[in-house]
N, C-alpha and C positions, 0 to 999 in steps of 0.2 A: 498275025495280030499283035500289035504291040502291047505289052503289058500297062495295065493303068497305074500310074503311080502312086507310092505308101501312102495312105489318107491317117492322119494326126487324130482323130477324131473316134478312128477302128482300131488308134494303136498299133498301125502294121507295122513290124521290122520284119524282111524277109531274107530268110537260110540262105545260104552262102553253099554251092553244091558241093564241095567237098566237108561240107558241115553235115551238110541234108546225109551224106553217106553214112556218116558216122551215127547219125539219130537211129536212118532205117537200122543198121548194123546193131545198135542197142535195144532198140523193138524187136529183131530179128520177129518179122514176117512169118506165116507159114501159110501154103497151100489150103488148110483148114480152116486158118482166121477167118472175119469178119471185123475189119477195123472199121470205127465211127473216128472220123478224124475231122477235130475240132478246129474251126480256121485256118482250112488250107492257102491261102492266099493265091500265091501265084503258081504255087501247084509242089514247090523245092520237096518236101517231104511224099508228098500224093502219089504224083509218078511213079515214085519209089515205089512207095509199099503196093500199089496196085500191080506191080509187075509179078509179086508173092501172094496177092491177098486179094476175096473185094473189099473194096473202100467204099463205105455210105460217108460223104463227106460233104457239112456243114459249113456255108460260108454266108456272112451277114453282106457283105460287097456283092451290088449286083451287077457289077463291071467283073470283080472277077471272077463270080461263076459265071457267067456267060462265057470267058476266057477260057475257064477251066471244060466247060459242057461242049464245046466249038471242039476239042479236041481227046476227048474222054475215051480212052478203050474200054471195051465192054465192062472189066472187072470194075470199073467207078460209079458209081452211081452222085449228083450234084444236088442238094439241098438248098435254096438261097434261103436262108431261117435263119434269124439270130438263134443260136443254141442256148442261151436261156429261158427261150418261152417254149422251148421242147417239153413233153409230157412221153410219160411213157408209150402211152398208148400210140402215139403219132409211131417214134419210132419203131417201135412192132408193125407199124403197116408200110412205113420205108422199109426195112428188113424184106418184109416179105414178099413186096416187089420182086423183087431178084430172087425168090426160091429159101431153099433153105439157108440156114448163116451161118453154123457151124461154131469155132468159138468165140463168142465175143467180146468185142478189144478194142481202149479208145487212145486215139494219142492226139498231142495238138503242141502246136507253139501259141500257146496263150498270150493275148493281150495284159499285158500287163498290169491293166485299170480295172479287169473284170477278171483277172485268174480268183480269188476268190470265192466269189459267187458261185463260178463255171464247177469249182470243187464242189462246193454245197449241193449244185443241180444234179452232180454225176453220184451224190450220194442218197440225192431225191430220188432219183431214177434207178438208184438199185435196193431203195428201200420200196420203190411198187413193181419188184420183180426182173425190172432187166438186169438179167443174167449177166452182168460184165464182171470179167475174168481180171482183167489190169485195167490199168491206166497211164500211158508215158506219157508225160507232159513235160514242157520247157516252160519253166518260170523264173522269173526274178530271183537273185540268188537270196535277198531278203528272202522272200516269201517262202523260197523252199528251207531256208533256216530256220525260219519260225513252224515248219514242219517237224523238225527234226529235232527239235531241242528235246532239252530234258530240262524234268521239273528244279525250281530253283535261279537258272540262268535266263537271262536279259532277253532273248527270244521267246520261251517259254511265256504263251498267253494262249487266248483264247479261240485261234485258231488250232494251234496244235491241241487241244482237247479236245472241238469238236469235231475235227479230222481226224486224228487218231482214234478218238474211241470208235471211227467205222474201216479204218483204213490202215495196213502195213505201210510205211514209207521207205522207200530203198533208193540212196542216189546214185546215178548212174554215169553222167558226164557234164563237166565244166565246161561252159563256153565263153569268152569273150565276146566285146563290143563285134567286134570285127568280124564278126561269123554273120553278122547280116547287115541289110542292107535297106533302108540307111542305118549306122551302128544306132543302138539307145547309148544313153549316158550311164546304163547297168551293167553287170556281169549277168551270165543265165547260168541256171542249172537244169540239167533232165532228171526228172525224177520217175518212179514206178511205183502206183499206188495198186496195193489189192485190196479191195473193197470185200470186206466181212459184216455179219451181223454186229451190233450194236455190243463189245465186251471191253466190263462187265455189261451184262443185259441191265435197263432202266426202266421204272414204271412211269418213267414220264420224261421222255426223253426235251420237251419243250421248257419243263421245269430245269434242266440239266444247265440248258443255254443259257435261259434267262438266268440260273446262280453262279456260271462263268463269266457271264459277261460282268455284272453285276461285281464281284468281287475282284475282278482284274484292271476293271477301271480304276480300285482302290489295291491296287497289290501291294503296297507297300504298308499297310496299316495290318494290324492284327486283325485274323478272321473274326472275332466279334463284333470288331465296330467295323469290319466290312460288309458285314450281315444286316446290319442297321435298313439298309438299302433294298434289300431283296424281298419283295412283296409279302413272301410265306410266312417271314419274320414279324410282321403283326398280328398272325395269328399263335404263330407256334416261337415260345422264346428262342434266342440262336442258339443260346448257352445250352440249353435241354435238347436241339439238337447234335451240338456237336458231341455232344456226352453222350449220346445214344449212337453217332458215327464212330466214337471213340478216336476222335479229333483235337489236337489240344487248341485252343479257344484261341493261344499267343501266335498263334504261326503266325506266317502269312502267306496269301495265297499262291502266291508266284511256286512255292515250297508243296503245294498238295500235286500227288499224283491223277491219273484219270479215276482208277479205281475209289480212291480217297473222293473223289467231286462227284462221283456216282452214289458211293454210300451217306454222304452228306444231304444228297437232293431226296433218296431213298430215308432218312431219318426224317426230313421233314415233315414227306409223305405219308410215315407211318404214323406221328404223331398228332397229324390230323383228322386220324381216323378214329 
């Protein structure tokens, strides 16, 4: 069967096999896994890890799962789902298809227009219980930067907060243009996330978003007149917040830690009660 070609629209760039080796090599597989593997395309990574592992694997292209199902050895199982409108519960009944799943473990080469989201979904889904262990994924070397920064510096925003406050990030390997096919106009990086409970814990973790986003838009201004903006703030003044986070008023936001934007949402919280 001839493989169907990169569609612009899914974002496909696909792995280069002496690439694909190096990813499995960094996932290192095992007998015991259960990998959900996000956008296999043409199968470069798949193969792989199904020779170690079963694979429940996710692909929105129904040319190429069809490709990938036409030749699937037992340990794979083929999903045609876009994996954003995944819910947990689906997934528990894929799993359970095939028997027991042992431990489970997601990796993907992410489109690059919805890596993102696909983070957000993989943090939905382990906020209503799927048990997943890691996460490797190949992103945009942006986007895994902006994973990794620390408070203060030029990548440091609003993803790395709400990422981080559920997720360890560990980088693992650089790849160039050249590692797939057709190249993108990016560098990629592999990264390894371990999804944890929410720490510090939050009594309102929706409040948390809304007063990152909220003040990251304005990062460059003092947290008081960035607070202007943040809903709570016309009930609860910002100043009497920050004063109970023990926050000083002048920063700015780019400069607060996660812990620091959790006791901030937590002040506000308390003083509306």
């Amino acid at each position: 069967m001839i493989p169907p070609p990169a569609r612009k629209r899914f974002g496909q760039h696909f792995l280069e096999p002496a690439w694909a080796d190096k990813v499995v090599h960094a996932i290192s597989p095992g007998p015991d896994d259960t990998i959900i593997e996000i956008g296999p395309g043409r199968g470069a990574i798949t193969t792989r890890l199904a020779a170690h592992a079963r694979v429940l694997a996710y692909e929105i292209d129904r040319d190429l799962a069809a490709m990938l199902r036409s030749t699937a050895p037992p340990a794979l199982g083929i999903v045609e789902r876009d994996f954003l409108e995944v819910g947990a519960d689906e997934v528990r009944q894929e799993l359970a298809r095939g028997g027991p799943s042992g431990r489970l473990r997601v990796a993907g080469n992410l489109p690059y227009n919805v890596a993102a989201p696909i983070l957000f979904r993989l943090i939905a889904l382990f906020n209503a219980g799927l048990p997943i262990d890691d996460a490797t994924l190949m992103l945009q070397r942006e986007v895994a930067d902006r994973l990794l920064a620390r408070p203060g510096t030029k990548d440091y925003g609003v993803l790395t907060v709400l990422v981080r406050h559920q997720a360890d990030v560990e980088p693992l390997l650089q790849l160039p243009p050249g590692a797939f096919r057709p190249p993108p106009k990016v560098r990629s990086t592999l990264l390894r996330l371990r999804l944890h409970a929410a720490s510090p814990a939050t009594a309102d973790p929706e409040q948390l978003a809304a007063l990152t986003k909220t003040v990251f838009m304005r990062r460059r201004k003092t947290l008081l007149n960035a607070l202007r903006r943040f809903p709570a703030a016309a009930r609860v003044p910002a100043r009497e917040a920050l004063l109970r986070a023990g926050v000083d008023p002048l920063r700015r936001p780019e400069t607060l830690t996660i812990a620091e934007l959790v006791g901030l949402v937590d002040a506000f919280a308390s003083l509306r009660r």
